[in-house]
Every structure is written in C-alpha cells, then in structure tokens.
N, C-alpha and C positions, 0 to 999 in steps of 0.2 A: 438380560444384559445384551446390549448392540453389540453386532462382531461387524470384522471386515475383512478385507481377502489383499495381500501382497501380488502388488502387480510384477508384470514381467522388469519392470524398470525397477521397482526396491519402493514403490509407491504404496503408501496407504491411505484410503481416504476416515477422514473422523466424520462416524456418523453427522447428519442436521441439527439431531434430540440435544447431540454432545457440543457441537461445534454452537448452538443456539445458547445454550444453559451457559459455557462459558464464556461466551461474546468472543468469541475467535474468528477471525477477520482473514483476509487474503491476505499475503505475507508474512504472517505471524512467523515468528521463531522457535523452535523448539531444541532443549538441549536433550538427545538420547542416551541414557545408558542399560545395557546389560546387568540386569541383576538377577537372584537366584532363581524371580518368580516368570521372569521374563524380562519382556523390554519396556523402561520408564521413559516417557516423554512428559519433560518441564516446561512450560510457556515461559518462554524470554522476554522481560517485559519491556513492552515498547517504548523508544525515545520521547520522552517527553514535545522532542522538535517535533518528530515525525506529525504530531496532531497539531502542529501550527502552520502542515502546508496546505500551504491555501488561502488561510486564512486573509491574506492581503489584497487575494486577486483582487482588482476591478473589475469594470463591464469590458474594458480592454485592455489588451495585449500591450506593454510598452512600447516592443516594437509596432504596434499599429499606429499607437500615438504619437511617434516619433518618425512614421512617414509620412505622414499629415500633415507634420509641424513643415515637414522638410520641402511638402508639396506646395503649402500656402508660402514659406518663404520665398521660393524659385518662383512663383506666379507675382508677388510682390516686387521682386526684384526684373522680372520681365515687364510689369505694367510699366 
C-alpha cells in the first residue's frame, strides 16, 4: 500500500499509482473528514463548465483581432 508524509504546510501529496488510476488532475477538489479510521478524502466532482474552457479558443486572441480590425481601419481612413 502507497504512504505519504504531511508537509510542514498540512500538505499531502497522492501517490502517481493513485492520482493515475483515478484520473485526478491539477485542481481537483477534495471534501475531508475525520473519521474513527482516520482521514477521508472525497473527490468533488468537477463542473461540467470547467471542461468546456477552451473549447472555443481560435488561432486568435479577440483582442488580437480586434487590434487589427482597428489598425486597418486607421490606415483606411488615413489613405
């Protein structure tokens, strides 16, 4: 069975073996409680939104495309 060691900060890390088998990710959520055997941690399950950021990016930035817009207009209106 994997152990692990309580940092100076209250930090634990979950083994690779563990964090790999249950596809736990950077930011995950966990609820703790104190029970008779020790400590339980529940995975919080993640926002359905949260896996749609992204999803819409383009190849660019709005703001990129919107200084562009604003650069060829100023040159149009100076020709």
């Amino acid at each position: 069975m994997p152990t692990t060691v309580l940092s100076d900060k209250g930090q634990v890390v979950i083994p690779a073996k563990i964090r790999t088998q249950l596809g736990l990710q950077r930011g995950d959520r966990f609820e703790v409680e104190a029970s008779e055997e020790g400590v339980v941690l529940r995975l919080v399950p993640r926002s359905p939104l949260l896996a749609l950021r992204g999803a819409f990016k383009g190849p660019d930035s709005l703001t990129d495309v919107l200084l562009h817009e604003h650069r060829a207009e100023r040159q149009r209106e100076d020709a």
